[in-house]
Backbone bond lengths (Angstrom), bond angles and torsions (degrees), N, CA, C in turn:
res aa  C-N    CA-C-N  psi(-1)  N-CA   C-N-CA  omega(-1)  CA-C   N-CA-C  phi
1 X - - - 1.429 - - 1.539 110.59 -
2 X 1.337 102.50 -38.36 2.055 107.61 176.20 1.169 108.52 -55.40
3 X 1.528 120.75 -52.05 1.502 125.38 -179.57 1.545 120.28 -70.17
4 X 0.899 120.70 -25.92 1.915 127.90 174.82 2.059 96.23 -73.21
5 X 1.587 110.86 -48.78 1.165 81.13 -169.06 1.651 91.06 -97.64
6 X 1.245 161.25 14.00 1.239 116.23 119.50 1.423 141.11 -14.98
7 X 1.900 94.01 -81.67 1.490 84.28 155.46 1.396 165.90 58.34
8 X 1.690 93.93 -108.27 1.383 124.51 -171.08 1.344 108.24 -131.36
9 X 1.359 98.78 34.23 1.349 122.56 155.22 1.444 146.54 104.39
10 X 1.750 100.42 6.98 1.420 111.66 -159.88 1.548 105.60 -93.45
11 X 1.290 114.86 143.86 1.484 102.73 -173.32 2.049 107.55 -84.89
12 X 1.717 94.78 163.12 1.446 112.37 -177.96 1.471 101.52 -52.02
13 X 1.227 106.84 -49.43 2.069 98.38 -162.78 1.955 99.45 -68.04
14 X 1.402 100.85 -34.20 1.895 81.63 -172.09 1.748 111.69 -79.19
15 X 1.238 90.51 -5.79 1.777 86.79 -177.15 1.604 92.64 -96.38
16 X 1.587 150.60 -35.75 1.138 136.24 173.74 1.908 108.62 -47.60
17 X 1.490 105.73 -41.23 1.786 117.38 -176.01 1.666 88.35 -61.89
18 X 1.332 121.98 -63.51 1.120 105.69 -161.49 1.782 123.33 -64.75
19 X 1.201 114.22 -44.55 1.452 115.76 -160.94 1.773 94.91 -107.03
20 X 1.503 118.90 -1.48 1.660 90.34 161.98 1.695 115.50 92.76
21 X 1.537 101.23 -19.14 1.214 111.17 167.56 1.532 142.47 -93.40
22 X 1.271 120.73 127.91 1.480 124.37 -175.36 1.552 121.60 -44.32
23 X 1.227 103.99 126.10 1.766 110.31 -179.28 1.365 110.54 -47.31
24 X 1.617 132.55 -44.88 1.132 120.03 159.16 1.279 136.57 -39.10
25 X 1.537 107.37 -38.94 1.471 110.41 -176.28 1.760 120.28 -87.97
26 X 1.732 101.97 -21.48 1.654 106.61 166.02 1.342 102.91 -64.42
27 X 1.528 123.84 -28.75 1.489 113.42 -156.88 1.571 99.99 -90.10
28 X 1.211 125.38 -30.93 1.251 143.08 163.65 1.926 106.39 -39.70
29 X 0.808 116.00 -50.82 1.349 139.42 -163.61 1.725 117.73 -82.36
30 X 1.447 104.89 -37.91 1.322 140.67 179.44 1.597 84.93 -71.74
31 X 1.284 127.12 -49.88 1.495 128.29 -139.55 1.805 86.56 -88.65
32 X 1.509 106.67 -64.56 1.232 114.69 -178.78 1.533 134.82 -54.40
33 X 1.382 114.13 -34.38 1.443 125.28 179.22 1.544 131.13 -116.17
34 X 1.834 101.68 -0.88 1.434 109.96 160.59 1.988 120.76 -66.73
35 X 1.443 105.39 132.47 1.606 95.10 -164.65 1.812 106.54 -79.16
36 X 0.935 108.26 171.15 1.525 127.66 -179.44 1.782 108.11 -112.94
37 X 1.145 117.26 130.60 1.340 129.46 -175.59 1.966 109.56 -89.06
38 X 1.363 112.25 123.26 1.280 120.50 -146.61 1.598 89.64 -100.64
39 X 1.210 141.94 159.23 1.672 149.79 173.29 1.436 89.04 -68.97
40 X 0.938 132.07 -51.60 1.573 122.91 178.28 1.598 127.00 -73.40
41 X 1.280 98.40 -5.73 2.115 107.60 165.22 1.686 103.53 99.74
42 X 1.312 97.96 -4.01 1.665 85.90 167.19 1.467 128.49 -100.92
43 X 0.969 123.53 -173.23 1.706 126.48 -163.00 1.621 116.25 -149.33
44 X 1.277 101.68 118.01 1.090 128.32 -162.20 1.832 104.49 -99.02
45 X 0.712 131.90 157.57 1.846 133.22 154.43 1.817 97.75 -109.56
46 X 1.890 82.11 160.48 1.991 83.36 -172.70 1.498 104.84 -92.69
47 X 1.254 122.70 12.77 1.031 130.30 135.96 1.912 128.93 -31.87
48 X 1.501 68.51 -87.26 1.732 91.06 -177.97 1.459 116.80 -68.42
49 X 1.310 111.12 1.46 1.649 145.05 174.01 1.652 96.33 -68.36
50 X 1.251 83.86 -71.67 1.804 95.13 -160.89 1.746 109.40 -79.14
51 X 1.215 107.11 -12.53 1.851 120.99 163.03 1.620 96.02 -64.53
52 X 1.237 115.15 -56.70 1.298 108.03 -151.99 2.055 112.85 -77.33
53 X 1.357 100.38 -7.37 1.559 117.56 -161.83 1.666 84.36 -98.65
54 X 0.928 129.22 -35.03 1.506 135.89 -169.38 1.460 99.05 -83.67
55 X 1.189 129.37 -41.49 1.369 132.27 176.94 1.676 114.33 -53.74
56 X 1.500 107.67 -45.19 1.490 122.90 -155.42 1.500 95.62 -85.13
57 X 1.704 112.88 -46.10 1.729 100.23 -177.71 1.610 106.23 -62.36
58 X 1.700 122.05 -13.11 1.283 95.81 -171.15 1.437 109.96 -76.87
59 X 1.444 99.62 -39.72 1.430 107.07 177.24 1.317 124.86 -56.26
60 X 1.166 123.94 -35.98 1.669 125.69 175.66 1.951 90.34 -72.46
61 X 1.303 128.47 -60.67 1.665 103.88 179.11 1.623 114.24 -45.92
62 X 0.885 116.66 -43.25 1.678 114.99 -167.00 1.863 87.07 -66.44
63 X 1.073 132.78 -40.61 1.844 110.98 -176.73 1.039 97.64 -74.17
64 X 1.289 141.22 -41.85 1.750 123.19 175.85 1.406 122.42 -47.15
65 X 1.663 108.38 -41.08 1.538 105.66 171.87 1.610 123.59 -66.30
C-alpha cells in the first residue's frame, strides 16, 4: 500500500509521518515491490522477478540430475 501510494504521487517524508516507517525501509520497498513493464504489457515486481529466476535454476538443476 506504501508503494502504490508513492506511486501516484505521495511524497517519502509524508508517508514516513504517516505510517511510522523508516525512509530506508519505504525506499527498500519502493525498490522491491514497484512493478516492471514486460515487452508483452505485463508487469511483474522484482520481487516476483527474482521468485521466478530462482524457480527456473531449480528446474534446469533438477534436469541435470
Amino acid at each position: 500500500m506504501v508503494v502504490d501510494l508513492y506511486c501516484s504521487g505521495n511524497a517519502v517524508k509524508g508517508l514516513i509521518s504517516e505510517y511510522g516507517v523508516s525512509e530506508v525501509t519505504i525506499y527498500k520497498w519502493i525498490k522491491r515491490y514497484s512493478s516492471i513493464s514486460l515487452d508483452d504489457g505485463n508487469h511483474v515486481t522484482t520481487d516476483d522477478f527474482i521468485k521466478l529466476q530462482k524457480q527456473m535454476r531449480y528446474q534446469e538443476e533438477n534436469k541435470i540430475l
